[in-house]
C-alpha beads as a LAMMPS data file, in Angstrom:
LAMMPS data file: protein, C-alpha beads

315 atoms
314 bonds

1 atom types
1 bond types

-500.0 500.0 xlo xhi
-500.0 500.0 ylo yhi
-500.0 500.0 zlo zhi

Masses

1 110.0

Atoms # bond

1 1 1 14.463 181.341 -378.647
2 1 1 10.830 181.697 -379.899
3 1 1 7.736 180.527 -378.646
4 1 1 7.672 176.983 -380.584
5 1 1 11.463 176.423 -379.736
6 1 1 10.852 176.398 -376.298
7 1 1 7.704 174.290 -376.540
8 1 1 9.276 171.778 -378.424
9 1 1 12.116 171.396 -375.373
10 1 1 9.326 171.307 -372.696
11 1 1 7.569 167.909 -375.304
12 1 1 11.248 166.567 -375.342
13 1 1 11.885 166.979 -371.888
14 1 1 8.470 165.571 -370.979
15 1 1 7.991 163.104 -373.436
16 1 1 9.558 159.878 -371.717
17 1 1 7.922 160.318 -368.456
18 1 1 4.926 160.593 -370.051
19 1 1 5.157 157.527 -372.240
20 1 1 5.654 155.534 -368.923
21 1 1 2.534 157.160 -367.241
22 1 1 -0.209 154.082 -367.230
23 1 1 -3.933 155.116 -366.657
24 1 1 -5.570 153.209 -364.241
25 1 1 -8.254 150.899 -365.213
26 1 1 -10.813 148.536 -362.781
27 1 1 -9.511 144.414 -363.503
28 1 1 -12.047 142.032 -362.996
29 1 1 -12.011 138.923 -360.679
30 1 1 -11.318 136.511 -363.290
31 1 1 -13.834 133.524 -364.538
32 1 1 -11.511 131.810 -366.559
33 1 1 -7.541 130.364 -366.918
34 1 1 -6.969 131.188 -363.472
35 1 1 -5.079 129.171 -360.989
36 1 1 -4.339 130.228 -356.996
37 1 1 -1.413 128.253 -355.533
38 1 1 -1.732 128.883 -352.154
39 1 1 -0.129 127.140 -348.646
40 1 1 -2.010 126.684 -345.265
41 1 1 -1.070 125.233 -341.776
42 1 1 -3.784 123.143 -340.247
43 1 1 -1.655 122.088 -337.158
44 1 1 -1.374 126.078 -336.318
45 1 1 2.696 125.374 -336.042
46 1 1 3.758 122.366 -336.948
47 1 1 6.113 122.495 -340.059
48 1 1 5.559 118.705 -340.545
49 1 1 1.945 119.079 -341.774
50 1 1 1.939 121.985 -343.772
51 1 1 -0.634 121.610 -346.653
52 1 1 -0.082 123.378 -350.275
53 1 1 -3.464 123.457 -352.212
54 1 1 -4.238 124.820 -355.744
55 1 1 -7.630 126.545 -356.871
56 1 1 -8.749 126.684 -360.370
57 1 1 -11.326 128.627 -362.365
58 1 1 -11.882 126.998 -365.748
59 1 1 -14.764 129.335 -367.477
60 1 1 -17.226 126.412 -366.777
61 1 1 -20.589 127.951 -365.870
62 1 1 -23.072 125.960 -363.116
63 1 1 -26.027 126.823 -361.738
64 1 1 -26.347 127.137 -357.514
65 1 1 -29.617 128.616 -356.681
66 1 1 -30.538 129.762 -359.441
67 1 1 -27.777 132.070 -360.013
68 1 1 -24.901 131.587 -362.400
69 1 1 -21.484 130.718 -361.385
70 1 1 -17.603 129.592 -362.556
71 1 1 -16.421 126.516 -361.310
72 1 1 -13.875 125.994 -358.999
73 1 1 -11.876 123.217 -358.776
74 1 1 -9.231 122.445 -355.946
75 1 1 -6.378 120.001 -357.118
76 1 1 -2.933 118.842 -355.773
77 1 1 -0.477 118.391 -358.389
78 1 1 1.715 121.059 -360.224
79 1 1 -0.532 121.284 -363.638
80 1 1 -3.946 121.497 -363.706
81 1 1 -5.885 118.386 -364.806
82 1 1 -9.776 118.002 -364.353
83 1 1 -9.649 114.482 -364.151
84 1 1 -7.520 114.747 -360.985
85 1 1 -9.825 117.661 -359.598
86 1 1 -12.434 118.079 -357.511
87 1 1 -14.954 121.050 -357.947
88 1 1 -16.156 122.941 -354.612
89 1 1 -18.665 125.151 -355.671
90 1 1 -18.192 128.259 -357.580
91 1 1 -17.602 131.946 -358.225
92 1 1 -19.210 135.063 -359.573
93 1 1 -18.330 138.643 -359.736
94 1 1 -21.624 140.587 -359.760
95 1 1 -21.780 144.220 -361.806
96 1 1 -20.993 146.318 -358.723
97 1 1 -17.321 144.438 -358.493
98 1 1 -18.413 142.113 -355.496
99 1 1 -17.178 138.325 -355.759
100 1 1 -18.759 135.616 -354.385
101 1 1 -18.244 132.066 -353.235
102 1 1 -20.828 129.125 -352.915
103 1 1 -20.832 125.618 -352.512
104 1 1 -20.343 122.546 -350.172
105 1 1 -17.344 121.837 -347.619
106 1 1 -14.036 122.181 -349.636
107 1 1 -12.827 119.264 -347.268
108 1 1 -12.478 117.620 -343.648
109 1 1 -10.463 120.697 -342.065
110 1 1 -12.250 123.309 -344.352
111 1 1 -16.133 122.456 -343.419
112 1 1 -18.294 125.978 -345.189
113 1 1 -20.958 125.351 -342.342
114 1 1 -22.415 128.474 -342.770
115 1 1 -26.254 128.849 -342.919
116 1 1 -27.607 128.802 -345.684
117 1 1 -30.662 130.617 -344.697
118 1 1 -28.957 133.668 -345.231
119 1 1 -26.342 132.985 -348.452
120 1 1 -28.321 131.605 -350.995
121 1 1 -27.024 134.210 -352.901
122 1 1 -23.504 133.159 -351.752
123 1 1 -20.641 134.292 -349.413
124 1 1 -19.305 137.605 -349.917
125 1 1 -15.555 136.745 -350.253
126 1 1 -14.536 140.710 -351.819
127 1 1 -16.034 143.414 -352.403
128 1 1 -13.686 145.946 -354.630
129 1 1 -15.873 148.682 -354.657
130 1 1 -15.309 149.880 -351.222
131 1 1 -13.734 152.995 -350.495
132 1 1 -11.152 153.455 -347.428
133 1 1 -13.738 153.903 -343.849
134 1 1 -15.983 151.275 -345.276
135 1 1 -17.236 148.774 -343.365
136 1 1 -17.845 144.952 -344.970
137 1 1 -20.239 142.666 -343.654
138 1 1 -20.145 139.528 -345.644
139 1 1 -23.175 137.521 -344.464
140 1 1 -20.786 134.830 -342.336
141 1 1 -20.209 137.221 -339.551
142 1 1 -18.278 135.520 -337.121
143 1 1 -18.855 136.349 -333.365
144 1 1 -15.191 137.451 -333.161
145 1 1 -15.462 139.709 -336.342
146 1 1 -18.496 141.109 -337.075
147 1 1 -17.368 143.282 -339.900
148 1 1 -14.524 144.647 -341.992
149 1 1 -13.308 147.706 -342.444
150 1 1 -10.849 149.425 -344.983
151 1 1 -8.314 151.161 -343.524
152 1 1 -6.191 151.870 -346.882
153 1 1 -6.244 151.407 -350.489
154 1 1 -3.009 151.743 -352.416
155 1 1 -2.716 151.097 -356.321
156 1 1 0.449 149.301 -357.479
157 1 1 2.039 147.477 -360.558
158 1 1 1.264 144.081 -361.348
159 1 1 2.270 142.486 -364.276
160 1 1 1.028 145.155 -366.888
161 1 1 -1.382 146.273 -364.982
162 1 1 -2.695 148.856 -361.962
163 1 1 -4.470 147.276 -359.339
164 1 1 -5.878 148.414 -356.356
165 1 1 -4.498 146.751 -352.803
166 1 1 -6.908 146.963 -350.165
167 1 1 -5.893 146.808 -346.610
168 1 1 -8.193 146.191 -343.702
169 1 1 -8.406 146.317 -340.347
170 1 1 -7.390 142.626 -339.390
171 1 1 -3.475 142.926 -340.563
172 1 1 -3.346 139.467 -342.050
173 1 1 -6.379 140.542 -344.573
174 1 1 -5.217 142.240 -347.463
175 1 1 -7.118 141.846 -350.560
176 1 1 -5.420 142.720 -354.348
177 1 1 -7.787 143.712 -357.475
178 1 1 -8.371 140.805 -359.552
179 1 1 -6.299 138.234 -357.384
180 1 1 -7.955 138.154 -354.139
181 1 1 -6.397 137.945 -350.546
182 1 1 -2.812 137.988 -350.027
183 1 1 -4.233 134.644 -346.858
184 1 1 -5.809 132.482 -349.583
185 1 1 -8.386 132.877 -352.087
186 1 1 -11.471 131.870 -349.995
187 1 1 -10.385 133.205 -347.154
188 1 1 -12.601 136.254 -346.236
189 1 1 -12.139 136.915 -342.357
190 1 1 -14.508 134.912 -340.756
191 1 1 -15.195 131.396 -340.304
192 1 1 -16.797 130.077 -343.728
193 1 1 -16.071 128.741 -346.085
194 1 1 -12.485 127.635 -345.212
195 1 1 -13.079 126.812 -340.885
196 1 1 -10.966 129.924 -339.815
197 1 1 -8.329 128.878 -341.234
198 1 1 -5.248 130.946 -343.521
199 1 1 -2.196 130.145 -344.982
200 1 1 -0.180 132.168 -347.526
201 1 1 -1.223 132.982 -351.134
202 1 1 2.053 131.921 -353.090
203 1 1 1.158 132.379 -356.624
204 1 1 -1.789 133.622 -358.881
205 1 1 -1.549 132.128 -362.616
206 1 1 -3.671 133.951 -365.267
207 1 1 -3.834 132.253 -368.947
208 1 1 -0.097 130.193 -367.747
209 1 1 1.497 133.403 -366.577
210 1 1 2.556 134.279 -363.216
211 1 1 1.128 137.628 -362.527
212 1 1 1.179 137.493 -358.227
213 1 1 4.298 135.232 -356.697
214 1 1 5.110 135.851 -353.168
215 1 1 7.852 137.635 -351.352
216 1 1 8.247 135.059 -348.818
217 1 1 11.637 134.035 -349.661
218 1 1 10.972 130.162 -349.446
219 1 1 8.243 130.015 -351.862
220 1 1 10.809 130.222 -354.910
221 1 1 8.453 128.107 -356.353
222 1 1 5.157 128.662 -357.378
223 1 1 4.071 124.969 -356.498
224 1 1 5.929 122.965 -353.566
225 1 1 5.878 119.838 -352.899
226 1 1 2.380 119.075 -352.649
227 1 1 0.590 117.309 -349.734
228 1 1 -3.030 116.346 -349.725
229 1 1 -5.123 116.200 -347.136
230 1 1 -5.367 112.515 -348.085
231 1 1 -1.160 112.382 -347.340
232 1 1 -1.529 113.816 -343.813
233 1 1 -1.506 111.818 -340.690
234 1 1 -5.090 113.267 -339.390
235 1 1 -7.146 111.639 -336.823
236 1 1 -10.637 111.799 -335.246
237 1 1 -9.707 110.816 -331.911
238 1 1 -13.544 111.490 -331.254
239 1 1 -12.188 114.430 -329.022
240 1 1 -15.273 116.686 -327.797
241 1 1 -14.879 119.654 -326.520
242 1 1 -17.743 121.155 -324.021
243 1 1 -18.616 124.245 -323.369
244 1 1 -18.399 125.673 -327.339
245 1 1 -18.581 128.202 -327.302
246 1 1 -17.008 129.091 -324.035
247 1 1 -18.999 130.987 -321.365
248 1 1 -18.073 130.118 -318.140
249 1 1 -14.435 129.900 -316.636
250 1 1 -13.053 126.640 -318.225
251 1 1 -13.745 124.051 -320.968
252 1 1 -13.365 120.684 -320.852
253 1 1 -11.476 118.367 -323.395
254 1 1 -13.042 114.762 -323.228
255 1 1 -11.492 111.575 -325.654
256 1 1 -11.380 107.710 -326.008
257 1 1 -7.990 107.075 -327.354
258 1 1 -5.675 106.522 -324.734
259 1 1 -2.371 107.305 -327.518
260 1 1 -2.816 110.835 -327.070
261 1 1 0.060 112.392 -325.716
262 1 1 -0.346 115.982 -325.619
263 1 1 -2.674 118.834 -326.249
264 1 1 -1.633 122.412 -327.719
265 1 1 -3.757 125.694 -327.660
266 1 1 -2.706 128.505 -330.059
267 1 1 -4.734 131.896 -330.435
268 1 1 -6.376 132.890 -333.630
269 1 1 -3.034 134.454 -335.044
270 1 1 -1.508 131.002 -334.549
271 1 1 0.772 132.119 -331.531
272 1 1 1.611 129.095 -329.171
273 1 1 -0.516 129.249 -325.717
274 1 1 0.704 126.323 -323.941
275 1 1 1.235 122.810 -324.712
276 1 1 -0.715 119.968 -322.043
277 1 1 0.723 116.636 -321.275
278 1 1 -1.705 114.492 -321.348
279 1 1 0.082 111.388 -321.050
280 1 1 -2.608 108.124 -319.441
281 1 1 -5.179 110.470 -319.440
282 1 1 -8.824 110.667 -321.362
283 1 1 -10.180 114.085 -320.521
284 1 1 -9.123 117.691 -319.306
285 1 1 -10.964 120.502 -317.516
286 1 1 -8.793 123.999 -319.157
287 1 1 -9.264 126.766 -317.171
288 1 1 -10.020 130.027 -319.592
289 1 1 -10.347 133.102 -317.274
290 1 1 -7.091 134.277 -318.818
291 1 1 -8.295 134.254 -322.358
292 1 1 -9.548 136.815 -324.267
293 1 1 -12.539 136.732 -325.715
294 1 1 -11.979 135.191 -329.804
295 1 1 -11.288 131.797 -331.383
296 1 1 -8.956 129.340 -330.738
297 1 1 -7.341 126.223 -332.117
298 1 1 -5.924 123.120 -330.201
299 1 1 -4.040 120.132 -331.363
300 1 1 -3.890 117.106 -330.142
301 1 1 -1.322 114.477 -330.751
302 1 1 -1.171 110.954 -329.982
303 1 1 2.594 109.254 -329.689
304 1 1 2.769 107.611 -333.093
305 1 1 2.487 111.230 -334.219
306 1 1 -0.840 111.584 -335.692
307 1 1 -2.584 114.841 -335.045
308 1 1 -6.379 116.135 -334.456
309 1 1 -7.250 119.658 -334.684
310 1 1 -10.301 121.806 -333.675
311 1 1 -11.037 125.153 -332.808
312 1 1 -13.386 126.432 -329.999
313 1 1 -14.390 130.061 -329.147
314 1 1 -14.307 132.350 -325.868
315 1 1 -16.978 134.617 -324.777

Bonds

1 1 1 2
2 1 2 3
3 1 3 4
4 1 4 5
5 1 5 6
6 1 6 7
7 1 7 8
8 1 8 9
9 1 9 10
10 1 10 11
11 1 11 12
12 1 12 13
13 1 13 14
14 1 14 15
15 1 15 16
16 1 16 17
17 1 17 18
18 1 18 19
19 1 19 20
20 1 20 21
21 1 21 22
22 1 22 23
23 1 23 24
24 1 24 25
25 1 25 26
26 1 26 27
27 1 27 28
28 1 28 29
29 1 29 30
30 1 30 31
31 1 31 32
32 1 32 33
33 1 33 34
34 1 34 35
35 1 35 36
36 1 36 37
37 1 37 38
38 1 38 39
39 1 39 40
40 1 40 41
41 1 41 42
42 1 42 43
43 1 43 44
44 1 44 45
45 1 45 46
46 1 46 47
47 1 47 48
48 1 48 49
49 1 49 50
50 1 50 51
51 1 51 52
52 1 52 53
53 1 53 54
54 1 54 55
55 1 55 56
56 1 56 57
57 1 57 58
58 1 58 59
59 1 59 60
60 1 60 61
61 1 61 62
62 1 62 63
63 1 63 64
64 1 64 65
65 1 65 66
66 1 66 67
67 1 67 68
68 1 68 69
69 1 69 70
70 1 70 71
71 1 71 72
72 1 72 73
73 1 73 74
74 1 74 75
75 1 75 76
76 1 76 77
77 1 77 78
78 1 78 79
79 1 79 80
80 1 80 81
81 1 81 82
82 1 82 83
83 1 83 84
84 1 84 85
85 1 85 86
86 1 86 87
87 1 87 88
88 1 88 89
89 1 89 90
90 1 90 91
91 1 91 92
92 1 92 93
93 1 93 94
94 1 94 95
95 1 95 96
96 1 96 97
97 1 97 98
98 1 98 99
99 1 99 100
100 1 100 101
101 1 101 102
102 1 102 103
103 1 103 104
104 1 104 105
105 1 105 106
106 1 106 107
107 1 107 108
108 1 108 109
109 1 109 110
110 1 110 111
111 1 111 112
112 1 112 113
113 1 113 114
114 1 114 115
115 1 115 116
116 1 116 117
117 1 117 118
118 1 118 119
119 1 119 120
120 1 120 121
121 1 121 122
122 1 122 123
123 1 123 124
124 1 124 125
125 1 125 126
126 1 126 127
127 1 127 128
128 1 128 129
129 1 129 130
130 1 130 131
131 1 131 132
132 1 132 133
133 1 133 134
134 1 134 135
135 1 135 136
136 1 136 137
137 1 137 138
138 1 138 139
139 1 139 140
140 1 140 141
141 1 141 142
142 1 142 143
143 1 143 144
144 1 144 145
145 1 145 146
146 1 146 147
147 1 147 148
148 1 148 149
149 1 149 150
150 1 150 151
151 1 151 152
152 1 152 153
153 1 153 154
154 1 154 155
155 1 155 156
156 1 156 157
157 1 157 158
158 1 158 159
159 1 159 160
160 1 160 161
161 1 161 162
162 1 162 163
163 1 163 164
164 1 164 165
165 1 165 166
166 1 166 167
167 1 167 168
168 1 168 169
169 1 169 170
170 1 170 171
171 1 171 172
172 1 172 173
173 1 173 174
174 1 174 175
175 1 175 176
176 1 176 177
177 1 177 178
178 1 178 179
179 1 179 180
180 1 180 181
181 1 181 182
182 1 182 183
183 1 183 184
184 1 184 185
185 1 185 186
186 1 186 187
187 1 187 188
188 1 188 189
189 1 189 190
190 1 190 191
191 1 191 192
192 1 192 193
193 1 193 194
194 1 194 195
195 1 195 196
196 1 196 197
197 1 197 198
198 1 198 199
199 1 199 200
200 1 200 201
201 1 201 202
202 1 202 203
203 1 203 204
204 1 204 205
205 1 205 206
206 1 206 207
207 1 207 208
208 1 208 209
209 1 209 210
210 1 210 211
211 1 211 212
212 1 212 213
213 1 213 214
214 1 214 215
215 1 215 216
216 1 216 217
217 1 217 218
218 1 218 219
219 1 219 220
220 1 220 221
221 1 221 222
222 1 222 223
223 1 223 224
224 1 224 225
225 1 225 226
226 1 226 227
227 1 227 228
228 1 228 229
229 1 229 230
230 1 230 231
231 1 231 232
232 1 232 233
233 1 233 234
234 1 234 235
235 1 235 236
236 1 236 237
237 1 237 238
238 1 238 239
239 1 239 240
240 1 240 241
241 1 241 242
242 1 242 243
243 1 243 244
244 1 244 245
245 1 245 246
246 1 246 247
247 1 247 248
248 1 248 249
249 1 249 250
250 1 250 251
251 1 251 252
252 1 252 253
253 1 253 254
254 1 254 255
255 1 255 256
256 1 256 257
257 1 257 258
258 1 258 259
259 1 259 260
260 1 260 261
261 1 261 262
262 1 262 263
263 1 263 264
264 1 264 265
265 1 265 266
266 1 266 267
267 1 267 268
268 1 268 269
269 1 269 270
270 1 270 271
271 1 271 272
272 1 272 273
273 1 273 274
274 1 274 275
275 1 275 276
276 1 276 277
277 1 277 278
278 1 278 279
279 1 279 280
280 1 280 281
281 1 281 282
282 1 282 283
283 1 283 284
284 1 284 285
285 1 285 286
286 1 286 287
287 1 287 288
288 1 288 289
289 1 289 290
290 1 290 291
291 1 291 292
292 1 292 293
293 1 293 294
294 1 294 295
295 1 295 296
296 1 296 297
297 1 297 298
298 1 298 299
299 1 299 300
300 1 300 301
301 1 301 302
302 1 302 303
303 1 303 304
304 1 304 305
305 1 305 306
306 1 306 307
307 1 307 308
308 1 308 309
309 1 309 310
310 1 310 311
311 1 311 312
312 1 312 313
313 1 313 314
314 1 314 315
């Protein structure tokens, strides 16, 4: 066997794992024909309230600040319709592959109230130029997270593409290439812009093709049964809670509807602390010498079943 025998084996040989080698290539946040179904749990446990939401990036450009952005629209129903939307502000992907988020309250449970003193130039929501040991600091640095910090970066097939996955040091915050966070799109870590709160990202829609759908086995579809904030039985049961944040040894719960039946505490991870009765009663002094230091949510829920929920922080 001569020289160009053998070389033409080693092509044949080679030739059909290279034709399924795929180069990797940086995709961009997208500005246009994207749609993020996504699920979160304001009631930290109840199944009864869960609330399925859907984001949408049309191509639409606005101005905030001065600087150019994409709208984004949040909407409830299974296809996207503008007339039926609402836009919350908007996003921007800037030439060193950060992406970020600005505009008003998205709603009630998801108030931004981040100062704006310090993100006119938005909120930081990704940033996916870091390299694994970096640390992230998006601007709304919360007092129980100041910062980020990649611990991994993996690349992996999606849809007909490579994409980097980013993992960080906060288990539940996982960020893909191009998608966003495996928690919800605006959720970064921190407080703003969705109030601390996370759900699951269930499906990411590019130009009416799925390209992200969960592996949670019960999200078989890419849009549940959809309930609004609008369809959930919320209350303001004018609840105040005092000391917030939490300094001293306990916190007191004060309120002026006498139908409130109970009170639940879960811990940022939404793990079930204890649940109060607090049957005939209008206030409650919680001791929190046990608590770590870090956010937490309560519930409160009155007997005809309607629910308020709040967070407060430990020191």
């Amino acid at each position: 066997m001569n020289n160009k025998q053998l070389l033409f084996i080693v092509i044949l040989f080679w030739l059909p794992f290279l034709s399924f080698a795929q180069e990797y290539y940086y995709v961009p946040f997208p500005d246009s024909g994207a749609v993020w179904s996504e699920m979160y749990n304001p009631s930290m446990g109840s199944n009864e309230l869960l609330c399925y939401e859907r984001f949408s990036l049309t191509g639409e450009d606005t101005l905030i600040n001065d600087i150019s952005y994409k709208k984004l629209y949040i909407f409830y129903t299974k296809v996207f319709d503008k007339s039926n939307a609402r836009c919350v502000g908007g996003i921007r992907e800037d030439d060193q592959k950060r992406v970020y988020y600005n505009g008003e309250g998205i709603h009630s449970l998801k108030p931004s109230g981040y100062d704006t003193s310090f993100t006119n130039s938005g909120i930081l929501l990704y940033d996916f130029s870091a390299n694994i040991g970096d640390t992230i600091k998006n601007g709304n640095i919360s007092l129980w997270d100041p910062f980020l910090l990649v611990e991994d970066i993996d690349t992996i097939q999606i849809g007909n593409s490579l994409r980097k996955v980013y993992q960080m040091n906060i288990p539940w915050v996982q960020w893909i290439e191009g998608i966003g966070n495996t928690r919800g799109l605006l959720f970064t870590s921190g407080d703003v812009p969705t109030n601390g709160t996370w759900g699951n990202l269930i499906c990411f829609i590019q130009n009416d093709e799925v390209i992200y759908h969960s592996d949670i086995e019960y999200y078989t579809d890419c849009f549940p049964s959809s309930v609004g904030i609008s369809n959930m039985k919320l209350m303001d049961f004018n609840l105040i809670v005092c000391p917030n944040p939490v300094t001293g040894n306990s916190i007191r719960f004060e309120w002026n509807d006498n139908t409130i039946r109970s009170l639940e505490l879960f811990n940022l991870k939404g793990a079930f602390i204890e649940n109060i009765n607090v049957v005939g009663q209008n206030q409650l002094e919680y001791a929190t010498n046990f608590l770590q230091p870090g956010l937490y949510f309560y519930r409160a829920t009155s007997s005809g079943g309607s629910v308020q929920t709040g967070k407060f922080e430990v020191q």
